[in-house]
N, C-alpha and C positions, 0 to 999 in steps of 0.2 A: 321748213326753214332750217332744218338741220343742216350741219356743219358749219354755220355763218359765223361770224365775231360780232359782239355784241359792243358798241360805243355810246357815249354821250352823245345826247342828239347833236344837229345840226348847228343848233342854234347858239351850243356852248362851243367853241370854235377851242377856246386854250386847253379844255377838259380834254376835246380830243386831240388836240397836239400832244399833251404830256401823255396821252394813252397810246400811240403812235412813236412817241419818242425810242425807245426802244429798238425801232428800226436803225435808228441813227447811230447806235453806241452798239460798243465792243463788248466782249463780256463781261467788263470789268468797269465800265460805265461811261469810258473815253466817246464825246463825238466822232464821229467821222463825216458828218455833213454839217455845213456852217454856213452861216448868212454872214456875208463881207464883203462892204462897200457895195452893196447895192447887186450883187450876184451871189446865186448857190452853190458853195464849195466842195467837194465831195473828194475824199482820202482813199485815194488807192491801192494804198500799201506801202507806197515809197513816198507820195510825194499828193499834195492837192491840185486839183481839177476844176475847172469851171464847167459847172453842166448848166445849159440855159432854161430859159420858164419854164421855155414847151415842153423840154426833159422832165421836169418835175411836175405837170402837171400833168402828163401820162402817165405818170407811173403812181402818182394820186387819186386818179381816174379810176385805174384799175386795183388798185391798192383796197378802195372802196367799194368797187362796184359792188360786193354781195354782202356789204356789213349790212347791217340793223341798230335801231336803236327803241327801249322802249319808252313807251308815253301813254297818256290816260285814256283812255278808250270813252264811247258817249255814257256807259255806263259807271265812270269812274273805275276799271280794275284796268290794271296798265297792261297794252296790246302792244304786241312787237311791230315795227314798218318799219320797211327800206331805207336806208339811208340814203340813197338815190344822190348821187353825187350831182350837182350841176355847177355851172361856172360860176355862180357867185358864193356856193356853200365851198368849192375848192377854193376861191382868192381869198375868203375868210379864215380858211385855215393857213393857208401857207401865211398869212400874215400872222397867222398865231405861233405858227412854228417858227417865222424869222423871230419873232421875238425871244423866244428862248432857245434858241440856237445861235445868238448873234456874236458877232466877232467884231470886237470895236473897231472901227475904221482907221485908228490911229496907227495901230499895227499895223507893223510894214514887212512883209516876205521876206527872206525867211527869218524867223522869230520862235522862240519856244511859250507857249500857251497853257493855260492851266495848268494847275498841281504847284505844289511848291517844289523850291530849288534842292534838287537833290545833288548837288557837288559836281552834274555832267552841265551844266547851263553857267559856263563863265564868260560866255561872251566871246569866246574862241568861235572862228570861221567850221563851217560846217560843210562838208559835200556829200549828199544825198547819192549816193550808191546802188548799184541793186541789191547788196549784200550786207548794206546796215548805211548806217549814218559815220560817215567819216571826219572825227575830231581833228583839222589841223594841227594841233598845240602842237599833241603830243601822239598822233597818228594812231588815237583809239578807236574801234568800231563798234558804235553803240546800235540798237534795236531798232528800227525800225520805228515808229510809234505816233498818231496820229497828235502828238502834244507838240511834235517840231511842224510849224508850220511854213509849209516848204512851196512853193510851187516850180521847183525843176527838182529834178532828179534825173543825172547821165546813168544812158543805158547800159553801162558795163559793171563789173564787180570789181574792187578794189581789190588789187594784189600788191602787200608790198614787198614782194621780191621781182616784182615785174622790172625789164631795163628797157630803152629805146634806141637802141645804139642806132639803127637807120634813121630814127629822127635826130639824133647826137648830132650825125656825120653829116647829113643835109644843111642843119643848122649851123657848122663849123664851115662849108664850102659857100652859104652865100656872104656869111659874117665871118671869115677868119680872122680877121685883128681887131675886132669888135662885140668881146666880153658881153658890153653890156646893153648892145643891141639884145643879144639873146637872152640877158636879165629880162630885159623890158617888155620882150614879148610872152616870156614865162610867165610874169607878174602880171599880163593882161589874162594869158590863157587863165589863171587861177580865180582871176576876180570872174570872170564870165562863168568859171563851171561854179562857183559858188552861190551862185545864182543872186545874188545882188546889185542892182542898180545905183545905190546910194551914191556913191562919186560921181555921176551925170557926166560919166567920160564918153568919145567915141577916138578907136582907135582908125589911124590913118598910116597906110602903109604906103611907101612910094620907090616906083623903084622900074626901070626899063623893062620892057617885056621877058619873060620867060627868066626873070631874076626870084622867083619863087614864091612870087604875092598869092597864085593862085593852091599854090600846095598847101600853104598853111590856111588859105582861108578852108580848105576842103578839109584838112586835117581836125580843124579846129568845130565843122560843120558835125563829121563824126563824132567829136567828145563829146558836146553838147547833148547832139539826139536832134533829130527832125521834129519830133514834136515841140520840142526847147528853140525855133529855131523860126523867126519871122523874112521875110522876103519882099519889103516895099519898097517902091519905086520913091526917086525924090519929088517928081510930079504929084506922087499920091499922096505925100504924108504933107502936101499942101493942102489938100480938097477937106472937104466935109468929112468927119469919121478917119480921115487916114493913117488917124495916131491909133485907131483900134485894135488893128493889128499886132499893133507891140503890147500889148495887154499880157501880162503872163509871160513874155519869151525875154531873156536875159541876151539873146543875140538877133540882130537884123543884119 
């Protein structure tokens, strides 16, 4: 039985959570997988993740497959045996894990999470980057860090010397004497890459063909990220489940 990890039996399900726990956290003791609202959260690096049961319960599966635990043998001296994973000793424990990994439900994406307030968490809009956390206020870019809880993050790096003069000049020929058409669609494009919901807005654009509804929605498809990015039909988000798909995605 050499090389194996040795655990709290079975039967103590939280002993082996917090011995496991480990796996979860950074080197400096930060979660990176959390229970919320009823799904497993898991931190990427930029931004959280929903990974489903079955995800976690394979990799619990195998996680365990060649632990041991030990216990009293018929003779009274305590003998090593398998810890032998099966389905009810796994739903035992991830139930032990969701409990001290939970993430109260009240919480609402994106949000900043444990620790106290270290002078970057004023309540300023946030844009999750590939190259750090983008402070609105005052266009600082802070770390990365599994405490902002995010679930989007656009695929690109924040530059701010970047310009768009092609997107400028397209936005000046369908709106030339209307300033603040182009306000208005700025101020949506920022609420969607920020990745919050809270205003229960939907934007409706209208306008004869080939007058440039489809360029922005493509335009605005790329900022986002395809992963950040839902596609349901009006038929669908009538049916059983068809609100499911907006789970996570700041645009449909």
């Amino acid at each position: 039985m050499t090389g194996t990890e040795q655990l709290p039996p079975p039967s103590n399900p939280l002993a082996v959570a917090r011995r496991l726990l480990p796996d979860w956290q950074t080197e400096d003791g930060r979660l990176v997988c959390r229970r919320w609202r009823g799904s497993w959260m898991r931190w990427t690096g930029t931004c959280w993740r929903e990974m489903d049961d079955a995800q976690m319960r394979a990799h619990m599966y195998t996680r365990l497959e060649h632990a041991t635990f030990s216990a009293p043998g018929k003779d009274g001296e305590p003998e090593e045996r398998d810890w032998a994973p099966t389905k009810q000793k796994i739903s035992n424990l991830l139930d032990a894990l969701s409990a001290i990994t939970l993430l109260p439900t009240d919480i609402d994406a994106p949000a900043w999470i444990d620790g106290a307030d270290d002078g970057q968490r004023d309540g300023s809009p946030i844009v999750a980057c590939r190259n750090g956390l983008l402070r609105i206020r005052d266009r600082a870019l802070l770390p990365h860090t599994p405490e902002f809880f995010n679930l989007v993050s656009v695929p690109f790096a924040y530059d701010p010397d970047a310009t768009a003069p092609t997107w400028e000049r397209f936005l000046g020929q369908i709106w030339p004497d209307d300033p603040d058409s182009i306000r208005a669609l700025q101020e949506w494009f920022g609420y969607v890459l920020s990745g919050r919901t809270d205003q229960q807005k939907i934007l409706l654009i209208k306008g004869p063909s080939r007058s440039g509804k489809g360029t922005i929605a493509r335009v605005l498809k790329e900022l986002v990220g395809r992963d950040n990015l839902a596609g349901p039909t009006l038929a669908g988000l009538g049916s059983n489940f068809g609100l499911s798909s907006l789970l996570g995605k700041p645009l449909a």
